[in-house]
N, C-alpha and C positions, 0 to 999 in steps of 0.2 A: 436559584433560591429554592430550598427545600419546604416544602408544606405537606401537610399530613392533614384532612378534614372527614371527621368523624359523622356516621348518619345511622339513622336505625334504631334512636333508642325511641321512648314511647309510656304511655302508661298501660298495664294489664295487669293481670289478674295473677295470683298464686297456682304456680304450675303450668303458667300460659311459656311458651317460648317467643324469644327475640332472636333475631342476627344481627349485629352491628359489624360498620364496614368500615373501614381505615382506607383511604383512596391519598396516595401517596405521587406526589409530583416533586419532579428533582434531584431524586436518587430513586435506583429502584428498591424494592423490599427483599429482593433474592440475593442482595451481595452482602444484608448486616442482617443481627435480628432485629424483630420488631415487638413491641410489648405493649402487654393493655395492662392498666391501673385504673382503680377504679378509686374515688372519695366519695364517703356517705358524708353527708351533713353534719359536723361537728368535730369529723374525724381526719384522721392523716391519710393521704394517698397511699395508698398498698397494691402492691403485685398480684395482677391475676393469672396472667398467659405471657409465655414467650414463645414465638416461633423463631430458631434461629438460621441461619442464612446456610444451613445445610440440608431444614427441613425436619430437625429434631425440637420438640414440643416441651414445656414444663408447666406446671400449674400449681394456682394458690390450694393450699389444701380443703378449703371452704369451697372449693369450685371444683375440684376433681371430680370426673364422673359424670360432669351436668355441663360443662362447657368444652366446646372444641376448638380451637385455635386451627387457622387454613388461610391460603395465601393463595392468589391468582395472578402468578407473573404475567401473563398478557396485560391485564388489566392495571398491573403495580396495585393489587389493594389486597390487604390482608383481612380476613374475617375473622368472627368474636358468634359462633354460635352457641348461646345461650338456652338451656332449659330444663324446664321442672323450677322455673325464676322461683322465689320465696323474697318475702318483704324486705329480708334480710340483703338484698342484692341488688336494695334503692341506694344508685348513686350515680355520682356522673361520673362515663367511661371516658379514660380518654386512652390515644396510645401515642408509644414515643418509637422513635427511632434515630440510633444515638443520640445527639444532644437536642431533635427537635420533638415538640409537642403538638398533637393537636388542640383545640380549642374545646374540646370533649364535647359530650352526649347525654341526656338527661334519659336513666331505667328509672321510673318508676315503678313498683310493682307491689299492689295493694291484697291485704289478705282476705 
């Protein structure tokens, strides 16, 4: 059984940084990619990051520059570092891998 359990988010401040961490059990994270989405309150799930299983990176254009997408095969968990946060990037993270989800992460981040 594949599960994916997301940790890291948090409330802070404008311009403060997060790392959120994807800890993945039951497949590993090096043989597919793996992706972070994130939903604000109101709004549709949309694309942040993808690391794919060869180690090439993509990112939402809202996020380019201020997020880093990284992976630790020993570990199977992929990271979501986060910064220069803005109010704008209050939502809950969560990340998939092929067709599983985790249970996401609440970024609060107040101005």
């Amino acid at each position: 059984q594949v599960q994916l359990v997301e940790s890291g988010g948090g409330l802070v401040q404008a311009g403060d940084s997060l790392r959120l961490s994807c800890k993945a059990s039951g497949r590993s994270v090096s043989s597919e990619g793996v992706t972070w989405y994130r939903q604000a309150p109101g709004k549709e799930r949309v694309f942040v990051a993808v690391i794919g299983h060869l180690g090439t990176t993509l990112y939402g254009d809202s996020v380019k520059g201020r997020f880093t997408i990284s992976r630790d095969n020993a570990t199977n968990t992929v990271y979501l570092q986060m910064n220069n946060l803005k109010p704008e990037d209050t939502a809950i993270y969560y990340c998939n891998l092929n067709m599983y989800w985790g249970e996401g992460v609440l970024v609060n981040v107040s101005s």
